[in-house]
C-alpha positions in Angstrom: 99.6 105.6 125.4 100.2 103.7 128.6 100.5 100.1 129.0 96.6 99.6 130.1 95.6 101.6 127.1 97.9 99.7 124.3 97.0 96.5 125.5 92.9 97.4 125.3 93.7 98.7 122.0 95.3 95.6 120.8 92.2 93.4 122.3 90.0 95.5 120.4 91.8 94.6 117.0 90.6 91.4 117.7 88.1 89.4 114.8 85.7 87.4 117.4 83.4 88.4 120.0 81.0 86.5 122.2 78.3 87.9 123.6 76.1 86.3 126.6 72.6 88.0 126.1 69.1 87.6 127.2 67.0 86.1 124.3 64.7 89.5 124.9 67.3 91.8 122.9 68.4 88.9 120.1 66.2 91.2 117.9 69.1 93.9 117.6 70.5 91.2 115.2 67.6 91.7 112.9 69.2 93.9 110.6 72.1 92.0 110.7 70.2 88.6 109.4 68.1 90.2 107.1 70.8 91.8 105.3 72.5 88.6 105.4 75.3 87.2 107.5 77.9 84.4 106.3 78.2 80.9 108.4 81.1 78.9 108.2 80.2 75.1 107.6 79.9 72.2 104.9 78.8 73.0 101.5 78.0 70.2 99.0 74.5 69.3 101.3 71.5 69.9 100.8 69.4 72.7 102.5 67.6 70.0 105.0 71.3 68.9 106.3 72.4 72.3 106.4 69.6 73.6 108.4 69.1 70.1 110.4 72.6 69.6 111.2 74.6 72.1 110.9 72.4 75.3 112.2 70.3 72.8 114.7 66.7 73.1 113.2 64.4 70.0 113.3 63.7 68.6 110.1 59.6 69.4 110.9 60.7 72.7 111.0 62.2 72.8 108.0 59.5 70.9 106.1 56.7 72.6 107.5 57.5 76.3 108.8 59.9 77.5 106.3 57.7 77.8 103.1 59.9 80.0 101.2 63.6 79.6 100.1 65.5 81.4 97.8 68.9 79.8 96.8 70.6 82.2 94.9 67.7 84.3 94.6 65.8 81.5 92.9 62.8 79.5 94.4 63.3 76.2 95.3 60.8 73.5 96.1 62.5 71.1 97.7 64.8 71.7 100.2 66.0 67.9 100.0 67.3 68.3 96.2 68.8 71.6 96.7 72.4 71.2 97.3 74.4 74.1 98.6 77.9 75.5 97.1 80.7 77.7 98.5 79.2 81.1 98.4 75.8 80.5 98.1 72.9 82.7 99.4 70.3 80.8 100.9 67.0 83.3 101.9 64.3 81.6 104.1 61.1 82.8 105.0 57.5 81.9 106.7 54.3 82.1 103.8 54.5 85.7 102.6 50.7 87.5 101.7 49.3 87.4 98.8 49.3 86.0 95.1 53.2 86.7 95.6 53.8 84.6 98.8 51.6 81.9 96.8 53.6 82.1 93.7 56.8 81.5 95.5 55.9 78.8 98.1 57.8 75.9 97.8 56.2 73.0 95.7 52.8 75.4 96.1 49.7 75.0 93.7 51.2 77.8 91.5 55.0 77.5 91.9 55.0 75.7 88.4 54.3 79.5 87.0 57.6 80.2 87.7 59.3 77.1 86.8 61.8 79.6 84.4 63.0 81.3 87.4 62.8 77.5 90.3 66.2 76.2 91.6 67.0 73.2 89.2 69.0 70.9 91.0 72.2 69.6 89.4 72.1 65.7 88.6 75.9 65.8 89.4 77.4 63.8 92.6 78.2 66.9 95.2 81.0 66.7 97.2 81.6 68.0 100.9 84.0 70.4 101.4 84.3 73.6 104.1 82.6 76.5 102.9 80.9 79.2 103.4 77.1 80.1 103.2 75.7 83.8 103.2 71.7 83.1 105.2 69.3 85.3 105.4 66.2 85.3 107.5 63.0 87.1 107.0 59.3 87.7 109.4 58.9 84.7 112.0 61.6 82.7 110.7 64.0 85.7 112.1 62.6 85.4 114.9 62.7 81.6 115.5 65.9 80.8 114.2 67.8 83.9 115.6 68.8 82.0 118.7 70.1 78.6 117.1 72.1 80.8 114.1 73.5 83.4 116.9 74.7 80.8 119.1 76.7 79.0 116.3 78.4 81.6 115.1 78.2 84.3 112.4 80.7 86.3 110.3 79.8 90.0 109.7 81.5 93.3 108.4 82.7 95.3 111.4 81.6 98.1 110.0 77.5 97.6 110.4 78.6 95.3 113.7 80.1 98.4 115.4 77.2 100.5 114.1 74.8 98.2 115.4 75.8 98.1 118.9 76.1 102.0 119.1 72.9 102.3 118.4 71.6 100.3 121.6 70.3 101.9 124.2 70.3 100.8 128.1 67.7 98.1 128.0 70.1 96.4 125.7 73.6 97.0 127.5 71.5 95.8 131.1 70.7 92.8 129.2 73.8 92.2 128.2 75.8 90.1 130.8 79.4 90.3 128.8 81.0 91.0 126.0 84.4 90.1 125.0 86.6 90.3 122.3 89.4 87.7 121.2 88.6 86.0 125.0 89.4 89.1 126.6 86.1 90.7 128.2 86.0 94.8 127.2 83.2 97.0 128.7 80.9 99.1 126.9 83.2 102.4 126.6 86.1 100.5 125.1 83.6 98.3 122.8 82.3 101.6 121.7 85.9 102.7 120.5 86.3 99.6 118.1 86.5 101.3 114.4 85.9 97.5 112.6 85.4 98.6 109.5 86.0 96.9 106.4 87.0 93.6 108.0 85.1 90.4 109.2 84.3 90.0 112.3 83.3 86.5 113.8 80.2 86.7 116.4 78.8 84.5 118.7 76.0 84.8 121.7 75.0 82.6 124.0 71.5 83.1 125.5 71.8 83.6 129.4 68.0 83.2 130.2 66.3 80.3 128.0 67.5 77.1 126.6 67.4 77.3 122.4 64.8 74.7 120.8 
């Protein structure tokens, strides 16, 4: 292997890549978030300051356009009580259809149904540390909150990462202004190459065309 080849391969060894992408082709990311990607922050808040402060939503958006969270895979109906721990998996989602989507709407008509299965908030005093929070996005919220979640920074498992961006086809890679990996920009033939799996990768993309709100 000579010199130009060894050092691409040791870029591509790398655990962080930044993308700069127009906010047309965030949607490739879809899998991604609904499967569930981790984000490195402070635990010990609740869901509002999470969301507010941390991943950039607006607390009216919070309040009224995500009307269904899961923390732990349990309903809760008020993001303000709900305090987040290392490790945590916190789903959030627009009104789903039907008797379902009713049932499981945050502080709904029917949510006491399921009051055996609702979030119950600990009465202890949290305490804020560094952690790490698994989120997953579903329907409009995907969409909506793709941008601000991208742009911060996620952690993923090479292996569906590397996948992902096989899988893309040229309306995707003209899109894509530049990739790099570990600060060193790599073109599409040597980011194809990368064989990421089984570790953690840290992504980031910053939209080229369109401010985030």
């Amino acid at each position: 292997m000579n010199e130009m080849g060894k050092n691409n391969q040791e870029i591509l060894q790398g655990a962080a890549v930044e993308l700069k992408l127009d906010s047309s082709q965030l949607y490739i990311f879809s899998p991604l978030l609904q499967r569930g990607v981790d984000v490195y922050g402070q635990v010990g808040v609740s869901i509002t300051e999470f969301l507010c402060q941390q991943i950039g939503a607006s607390p009216e958006y919070v309040e009224k356009r995500i009307q269904t969270i899961f923390l732990n895979g349990k309903p809760v109906d008020d993001e303000d009580l709900a305090i987040l721990s290392d490790g945590d998996t916190l789903a959030l989602s627009a009104s789903m259809p039907g008797a379902l989507g009713a049932t499981m709407r945050k502080g709904g008509f029917f949510s006491p149904l399921r009051y055996q299965i609702s979030h119950t908030p600990e009465e202890k005093t949290p305490t804020v540390v560094d952690g790490i929070v698994t989120l997953k996005l579903f329907n409009i919220i995907l969409k909506e909150l793709a941008g601000l979640v991208l742009s911060r920074g996620i952690s993923v498992d090479g292996g569906p990462l590397a996948e992902l961006l096989a899988r893309q086809g040229e309306v995707f890679w003209k899109g894509l202004r530049e990739i790099s990996v570990d600060g060193k920009i790599v073109d599409r033939e040597e980011i194809s190459k990368v064989d990421w799996s089984g570790r953690n990768v840290l992504v980031k993309v910053e939209v080229t065309d369109a401010s985030l709100a």
